[in-house]
C-alpha positions in Angstrom: -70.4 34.9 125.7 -74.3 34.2 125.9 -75.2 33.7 130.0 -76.2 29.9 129.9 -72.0 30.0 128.8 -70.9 31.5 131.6 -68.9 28.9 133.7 -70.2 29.4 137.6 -68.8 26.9 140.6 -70.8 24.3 141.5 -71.1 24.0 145.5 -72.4 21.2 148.3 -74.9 22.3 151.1 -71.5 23.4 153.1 -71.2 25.9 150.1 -67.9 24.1 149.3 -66.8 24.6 145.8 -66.9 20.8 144.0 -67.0 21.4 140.7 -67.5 24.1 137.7 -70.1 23.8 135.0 -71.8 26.3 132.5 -74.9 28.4 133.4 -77.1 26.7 131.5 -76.0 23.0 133.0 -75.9 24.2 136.1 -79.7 25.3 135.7 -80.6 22.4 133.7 -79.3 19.8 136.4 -80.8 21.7 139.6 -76.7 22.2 140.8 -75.8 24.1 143.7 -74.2 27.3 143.1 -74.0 30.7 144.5 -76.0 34.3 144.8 -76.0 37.6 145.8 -79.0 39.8 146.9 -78.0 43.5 147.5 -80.8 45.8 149.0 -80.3 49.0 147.6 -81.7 51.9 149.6 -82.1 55.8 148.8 -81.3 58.7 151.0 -84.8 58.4 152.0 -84.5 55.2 152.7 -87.1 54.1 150.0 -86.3 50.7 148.6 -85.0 50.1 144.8 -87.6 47.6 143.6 -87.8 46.0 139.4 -89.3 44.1 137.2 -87.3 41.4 135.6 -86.9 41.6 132.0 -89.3 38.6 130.1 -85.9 37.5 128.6 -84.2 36.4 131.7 -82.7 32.8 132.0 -84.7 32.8 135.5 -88.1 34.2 136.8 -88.9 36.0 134.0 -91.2 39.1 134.1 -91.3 39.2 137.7 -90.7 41.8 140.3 -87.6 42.1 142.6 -87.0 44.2 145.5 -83.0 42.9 145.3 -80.7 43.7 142.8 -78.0 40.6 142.1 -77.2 37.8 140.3 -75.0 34.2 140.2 -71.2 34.3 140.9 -68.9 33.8 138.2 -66.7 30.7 139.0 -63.9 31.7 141.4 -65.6 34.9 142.4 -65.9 35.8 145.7 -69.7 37.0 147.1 -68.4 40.4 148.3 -66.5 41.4 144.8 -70.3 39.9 142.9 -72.4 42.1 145.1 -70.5 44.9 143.9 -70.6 44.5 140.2 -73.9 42.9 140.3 -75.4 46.1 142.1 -73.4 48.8 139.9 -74.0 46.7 136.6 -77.7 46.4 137.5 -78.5 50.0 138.9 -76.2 51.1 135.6 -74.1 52.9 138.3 -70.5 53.6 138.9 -69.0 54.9 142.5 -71.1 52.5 144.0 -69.8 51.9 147.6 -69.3 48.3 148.8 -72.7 46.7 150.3 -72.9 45.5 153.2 -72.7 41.7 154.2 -75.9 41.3 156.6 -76.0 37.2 156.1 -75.9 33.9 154.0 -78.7 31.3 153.3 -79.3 28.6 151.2 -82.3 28.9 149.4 -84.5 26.1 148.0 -87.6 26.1 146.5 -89.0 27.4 143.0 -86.5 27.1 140.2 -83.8 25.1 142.3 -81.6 25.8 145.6 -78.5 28.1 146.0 -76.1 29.7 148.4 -77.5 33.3 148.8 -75.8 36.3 150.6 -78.0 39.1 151.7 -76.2 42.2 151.1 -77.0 46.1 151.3 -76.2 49.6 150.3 -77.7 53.0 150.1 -77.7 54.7 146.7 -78.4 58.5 147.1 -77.9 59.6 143.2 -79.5 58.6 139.7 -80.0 55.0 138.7 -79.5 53.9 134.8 -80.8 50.1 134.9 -79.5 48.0 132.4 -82.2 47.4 129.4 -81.1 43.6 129.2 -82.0 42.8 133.3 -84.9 45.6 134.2 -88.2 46.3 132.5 -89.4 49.0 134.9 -88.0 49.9 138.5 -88.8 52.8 141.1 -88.0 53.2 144.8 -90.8 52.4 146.7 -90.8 53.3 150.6 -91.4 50.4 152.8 -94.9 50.4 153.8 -95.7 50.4 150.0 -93.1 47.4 149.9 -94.7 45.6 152.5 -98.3 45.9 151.0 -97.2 44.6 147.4 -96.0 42.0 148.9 -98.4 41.5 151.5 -101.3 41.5 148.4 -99.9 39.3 146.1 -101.0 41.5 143.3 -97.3 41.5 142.0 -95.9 38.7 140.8 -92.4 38.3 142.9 -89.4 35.8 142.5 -89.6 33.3 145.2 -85.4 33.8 145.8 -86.0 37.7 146.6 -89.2 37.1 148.2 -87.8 34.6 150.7 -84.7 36.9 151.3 -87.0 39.9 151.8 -89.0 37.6 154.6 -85.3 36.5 155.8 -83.6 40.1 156.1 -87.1 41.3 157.7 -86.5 38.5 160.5 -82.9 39.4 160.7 -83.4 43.4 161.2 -85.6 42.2 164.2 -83.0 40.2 165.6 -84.7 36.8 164.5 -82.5 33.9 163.0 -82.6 33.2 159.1 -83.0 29.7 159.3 -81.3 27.3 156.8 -78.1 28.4 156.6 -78.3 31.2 158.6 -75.0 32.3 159.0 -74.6 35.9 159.5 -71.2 38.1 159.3 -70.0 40.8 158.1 -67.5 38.4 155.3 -68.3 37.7 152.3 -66.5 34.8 151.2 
């Protein structure tokens, strides 16, 4: 099945499910649906960050410092932050991230539910071909500065998640949506 086939639920800004619809559709009509962002960590603590392959449905060609992707219809966030993060790392063993908090995200390329997750990776990382062009873990002063610059190109989701979990680590809110939890619906 090509991604734009893949059937994902379509959710209101309660992030109730109200309907199902193809990938594509669901991009094509600016519908509410769901996310996961996953953090992934080494045993330094250095951050996994990527750059999006140019074939991607979404963002295209530009850098993440989240690993992630749309749940499947009927899949729950904490089950999609798992396979997302092993599938995209190229990983298996992974353990389960942690749920830090949920927002809904709206700007650049449409709105959706997103749940922040983490995990800390200490072994090898095989990214798939087909999602990352390039990747390396970068501590987080040298984060901070490429995103600080703007000489990278980020996607607005991750960037606005980064901002959001930065907030949260200090004990600020996460605005729109902000609930926070250790679930993961």
């Amino acid at each position: 099945m090509r991604a734009e086939e893949e059937v994902l639920d379509v959710v209101d800004r309660e992030d109730r499910v109200v309907g199902r619809a193809p990938r594509g559709e669901v991009y094509a009509e600016g519908l509410l649906h769901r996310c996961v962002f996953v953090q992934v960590t080494d045993a330094s603590g250095r951050v996994f960050t990527h750059r999006r392959t140019a074939s991607k449905l979404v963002f295209p060609s530009r850098y993440d410092m989240f690993v992630g992707g749309v749940l499947g219809s009927g899949e729950g966030y904490a089950s999609a932050a798992l396979r997302e993060a092993g599938e995209e790392l190229g990983v298996s063993g992974l353990p389960q991230p942690v749920p830090l908090f949920k927002f809904l995200y709206e700007g650049e390329g449409g709105a959706w539910w997103s749940y922040v997750h983490e995990v800390r990776w200490a072994g090898p990382v095989h990214p798939q071909e087909s999602e990352v062009d390039w990747h390396a873990f970068l501590e987080p002063a040298e984060l901070e500065r490429r995103v600080a610059d703007g000489s990278w190109p980020w996607v607005p989701d991750g960037l606005e998640a980064y901002r959001r979990l930065r907030a949260f680590r200090r004990g600020g809110a996460t605005g729109s949506g902000g609930a926070t939890g250790s679930g993961g619906a």
